[in-house]
C-alpha positions, -999 to +999 in steps of 0.1 A: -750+569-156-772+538-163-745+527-192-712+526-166-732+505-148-742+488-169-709+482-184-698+471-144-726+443-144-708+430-174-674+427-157-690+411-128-706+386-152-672+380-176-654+378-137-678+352-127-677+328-158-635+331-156-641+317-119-662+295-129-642+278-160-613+275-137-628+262-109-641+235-129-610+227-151-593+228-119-619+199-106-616+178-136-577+180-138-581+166-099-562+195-088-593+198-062-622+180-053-657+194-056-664+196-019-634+221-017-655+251-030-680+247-003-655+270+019-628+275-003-608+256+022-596+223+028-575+209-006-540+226-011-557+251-039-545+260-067-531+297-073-556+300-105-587+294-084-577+316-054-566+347-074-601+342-096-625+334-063-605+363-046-610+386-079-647+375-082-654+390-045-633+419-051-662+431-075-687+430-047-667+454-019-659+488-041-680+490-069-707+491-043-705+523-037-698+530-069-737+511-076-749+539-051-734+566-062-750+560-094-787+554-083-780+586-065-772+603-097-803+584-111-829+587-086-818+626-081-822+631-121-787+647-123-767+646-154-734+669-146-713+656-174-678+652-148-698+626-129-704+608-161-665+609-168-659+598-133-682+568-141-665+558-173-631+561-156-640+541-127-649+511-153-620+517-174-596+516-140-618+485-126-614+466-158-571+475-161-575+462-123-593+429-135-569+422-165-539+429-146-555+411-113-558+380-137-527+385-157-495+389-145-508+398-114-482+429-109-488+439-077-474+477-079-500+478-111-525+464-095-521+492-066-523+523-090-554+513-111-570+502-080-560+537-066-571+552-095-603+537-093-608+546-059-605+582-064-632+581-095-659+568-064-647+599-043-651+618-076-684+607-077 
């Protein structure tokens, strides 16, 4: 279980370094000025920075439960092979839900992996 989450850690990090890249090219093109990302309020704000800030928080609300679902499984010393599918899926389906969050941005896509991902935590 430790290597899903693991593996979710990761995302968070890659998610957090995209924010951060385009909230900085976004402050040296002069789309926004630096005291805009105090609140994330105030400039008119560019799509780019709201759909990454938005994304980057995302990773905080479900995969929390997904974080305690596996210390459960830790801290309980349980190994039943289906939850460690479960966990695998729910990284494959968070990381479909980042690329197309921060792609094309297809919001019927977006729905099913999210979904999809969803229903891995219940799994679990």
């Amino acid at each position: 279980m430790i290597y899903p989450m693991f593996a979710m850690v990761l995302l968070r990090f890659v998610a957090m370094l995209i924010t951060a890249r385009v909230r900085v090219q976004s402050a040296r093109r002069g789309e926004v000025s630096l005291s805009c990302f105090s609140l994330i309020q105030g400039d008119k704000i560019p799509d780019m920075v709201t759909k990454t800030s938005r994304h980057f928080s995302n990773l905080f609300e479900m995969p929390l439960l997904f974080y305690v679902a596996g210390t459960l499984y830790i801290a309980l010393d349980l190994t039943i092979p289906l939850a460690i599918y479960c966990a695998w899926a729910f990284v494959v389906t968070r990381i479909l839900h980042s690329v197309v969050h921060l792609g094309d941005n297809n919001v019927a896509h977006r729905l099913f992996v999210f979904a999809l991902s969803n229903l891995c935590v219940l799994a679990l």
